[in-house]
C-alpha positions as CSV (number, residue, x, y, z in Angstrom):
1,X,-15.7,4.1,-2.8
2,X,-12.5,4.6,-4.6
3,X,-10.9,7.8,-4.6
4,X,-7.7,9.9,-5.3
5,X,-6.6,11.0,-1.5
6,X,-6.6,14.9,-0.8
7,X,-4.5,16.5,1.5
8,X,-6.9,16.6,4.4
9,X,-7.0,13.2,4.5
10,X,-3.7,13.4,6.0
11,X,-4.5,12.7,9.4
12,X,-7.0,10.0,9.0
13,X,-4.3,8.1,6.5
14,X,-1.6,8.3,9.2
15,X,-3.8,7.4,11.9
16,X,-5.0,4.5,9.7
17,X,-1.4,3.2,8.9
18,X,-0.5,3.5,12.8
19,X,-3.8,0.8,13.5
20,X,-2.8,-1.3,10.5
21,X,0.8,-1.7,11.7
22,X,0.1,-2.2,14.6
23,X,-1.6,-5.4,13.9
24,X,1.0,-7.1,12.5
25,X,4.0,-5.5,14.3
26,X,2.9,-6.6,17.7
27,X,4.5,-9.1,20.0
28,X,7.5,-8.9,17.4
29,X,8.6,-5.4,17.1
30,X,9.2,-3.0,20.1
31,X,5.9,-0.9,20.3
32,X,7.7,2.5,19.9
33,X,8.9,1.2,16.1
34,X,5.2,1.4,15.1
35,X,3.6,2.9,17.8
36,X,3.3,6.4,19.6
37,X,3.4,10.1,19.0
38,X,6.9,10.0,17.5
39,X,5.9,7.0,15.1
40,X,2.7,8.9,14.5
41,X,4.5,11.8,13.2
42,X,7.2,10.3,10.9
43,X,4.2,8.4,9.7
44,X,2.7,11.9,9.3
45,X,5.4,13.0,7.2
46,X,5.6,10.4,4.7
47,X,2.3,10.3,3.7
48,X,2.6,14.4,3.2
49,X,5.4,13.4,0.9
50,X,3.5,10.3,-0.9
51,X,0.6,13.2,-1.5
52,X,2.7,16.0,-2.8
53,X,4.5,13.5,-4.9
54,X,1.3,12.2,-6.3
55,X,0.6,12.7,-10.2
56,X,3.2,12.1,-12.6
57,X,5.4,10.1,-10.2
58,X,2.9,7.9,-8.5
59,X,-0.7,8.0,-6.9
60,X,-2.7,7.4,-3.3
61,X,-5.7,6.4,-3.3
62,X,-8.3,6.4,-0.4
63,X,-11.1,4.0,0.7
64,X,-14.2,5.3,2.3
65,X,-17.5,4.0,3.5
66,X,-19.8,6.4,4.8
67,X,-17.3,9.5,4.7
68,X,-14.8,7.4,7.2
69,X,-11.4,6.2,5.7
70,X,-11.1,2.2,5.6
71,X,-8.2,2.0,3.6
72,X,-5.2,3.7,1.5
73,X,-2.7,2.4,-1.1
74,X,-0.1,4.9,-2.5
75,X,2.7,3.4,-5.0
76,X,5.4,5.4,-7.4
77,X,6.0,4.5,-11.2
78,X,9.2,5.4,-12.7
79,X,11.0,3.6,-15.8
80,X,8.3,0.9,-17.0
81,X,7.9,-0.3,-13.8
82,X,5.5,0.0,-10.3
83,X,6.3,0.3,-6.6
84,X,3.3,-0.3,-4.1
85,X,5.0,1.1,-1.2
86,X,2.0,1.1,1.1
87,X,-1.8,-0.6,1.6
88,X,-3.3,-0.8,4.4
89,X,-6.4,-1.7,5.4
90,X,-8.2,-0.3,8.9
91,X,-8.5,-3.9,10.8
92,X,-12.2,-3.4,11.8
93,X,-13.2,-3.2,7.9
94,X,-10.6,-6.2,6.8
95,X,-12.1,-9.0,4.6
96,X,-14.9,-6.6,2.6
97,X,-12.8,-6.0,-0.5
98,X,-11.8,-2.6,0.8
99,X,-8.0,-4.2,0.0
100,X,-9.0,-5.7,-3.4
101,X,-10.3,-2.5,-4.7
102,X,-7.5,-0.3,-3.8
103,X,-5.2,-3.0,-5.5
104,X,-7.8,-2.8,-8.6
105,X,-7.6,1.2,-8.5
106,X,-3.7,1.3,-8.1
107,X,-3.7,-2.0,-10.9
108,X,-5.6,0.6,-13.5
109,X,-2.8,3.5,-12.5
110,X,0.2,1.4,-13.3
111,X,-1.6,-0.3,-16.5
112,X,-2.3,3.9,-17.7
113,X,1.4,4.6,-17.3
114,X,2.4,2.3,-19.1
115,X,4.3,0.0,-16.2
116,X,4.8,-3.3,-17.2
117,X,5.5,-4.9,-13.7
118,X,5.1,-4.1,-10.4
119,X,6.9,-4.4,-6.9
120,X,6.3,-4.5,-3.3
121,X,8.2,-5.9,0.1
122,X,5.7,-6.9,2.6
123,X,6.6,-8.0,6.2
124,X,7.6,-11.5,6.6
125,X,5.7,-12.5,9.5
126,X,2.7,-10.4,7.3
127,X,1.0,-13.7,6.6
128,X,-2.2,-12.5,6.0
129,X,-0.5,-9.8,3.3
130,X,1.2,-12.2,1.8
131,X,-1.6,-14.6,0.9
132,X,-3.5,-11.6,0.2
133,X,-1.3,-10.6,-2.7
134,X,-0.4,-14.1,-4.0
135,X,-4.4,-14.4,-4.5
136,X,-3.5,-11.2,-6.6
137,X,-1.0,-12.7,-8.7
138,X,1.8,-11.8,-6.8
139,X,4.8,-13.8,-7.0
140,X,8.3,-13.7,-5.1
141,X,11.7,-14.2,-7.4
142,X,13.5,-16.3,-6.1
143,X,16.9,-15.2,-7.2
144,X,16.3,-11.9,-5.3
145,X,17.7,-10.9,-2.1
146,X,15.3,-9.9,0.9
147,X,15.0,-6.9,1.9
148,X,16.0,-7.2,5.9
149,X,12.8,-8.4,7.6
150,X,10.5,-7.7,4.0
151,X,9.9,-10.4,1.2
152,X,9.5,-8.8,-2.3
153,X,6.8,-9.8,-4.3
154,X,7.0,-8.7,-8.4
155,X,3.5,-8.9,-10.3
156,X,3.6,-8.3,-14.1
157,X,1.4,-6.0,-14.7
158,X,-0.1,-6.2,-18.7
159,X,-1.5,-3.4,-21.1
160,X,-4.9,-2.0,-20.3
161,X,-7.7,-3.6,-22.1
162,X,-8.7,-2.3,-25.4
163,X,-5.7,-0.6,-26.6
């Protein structure tokens, strides 16, 4: 299930986004950039911001199976145009569409405000992100510059069906 993330959900989201990072960080980022208590709670805090910010200036959505978190998205919308700035999936629930719907859900948002394209910077050693999204549509531009160790990825997004 597909749902608008509440406040309490805090703690699950961050602990979430710690195990997903974790994943692909290792072996090739120092443990304390994505790890630990102090990672845990600038995590913390910027998915307190992403929830108060929620609404007019973006959205986070939350994945659950059986009352326990699997996944969250969040993204901003400002000027005709989408930023996914997070989704993450927990690694024990990876490869059930948990990450397809919250694209889907987050897809719908942007389509409702009226974005016509979206962006996002995923890790570059993310390989399994990256084909991920490119199975979405996603596409890099090739004229762009990276973003440090992040390749962006711009999807154009299309008017919602029906109108």
């Amino acid at each position: 299930m597909i749902r608008t993330a509440r406040p309490q959900d805090l703690d699950a989201i961050a602990a979430l986004h710690t195990r997903a990072r974790a994943t692909y960080y290792q072996g090739r980022v120092p443990q304390e950039v994505y790890g630990g208590e102090a990672e845990l709670a600038r995590c913390r805090e910027g998915w307190a911001r992403a929830l108060v910010r929620a609404g007019a200036e973006g959205g986070v959505f939350c994945a659950e199976q059986d009352g326990v978190l699997t996944g969250v998205a969040a993204f901003r919308t400002a000027d005709g145009e989408s930023t996914l700035t997070q989704l993450h999936v927990d690694p024990d629930h990876w490869r059930r569409g948990t990450g397809a719907a919250l694209h889907a859900a987050c897809l719908d948002a942007w389509r409702r405000a009226g974005a016509a394209r979206a962006r996002l910077e995923v890790y570059e050693h993310n390989l399994r992100a990256q084909s991920f999204y490119a199975a979405l549509g996603w596409r890099p531009e090739p004229e762009a510059a990276r973003s440090g160790s992040h390749v962006t990825l711009w999807l154009r997004v299309g008017a919602v069906s029906g109108e």
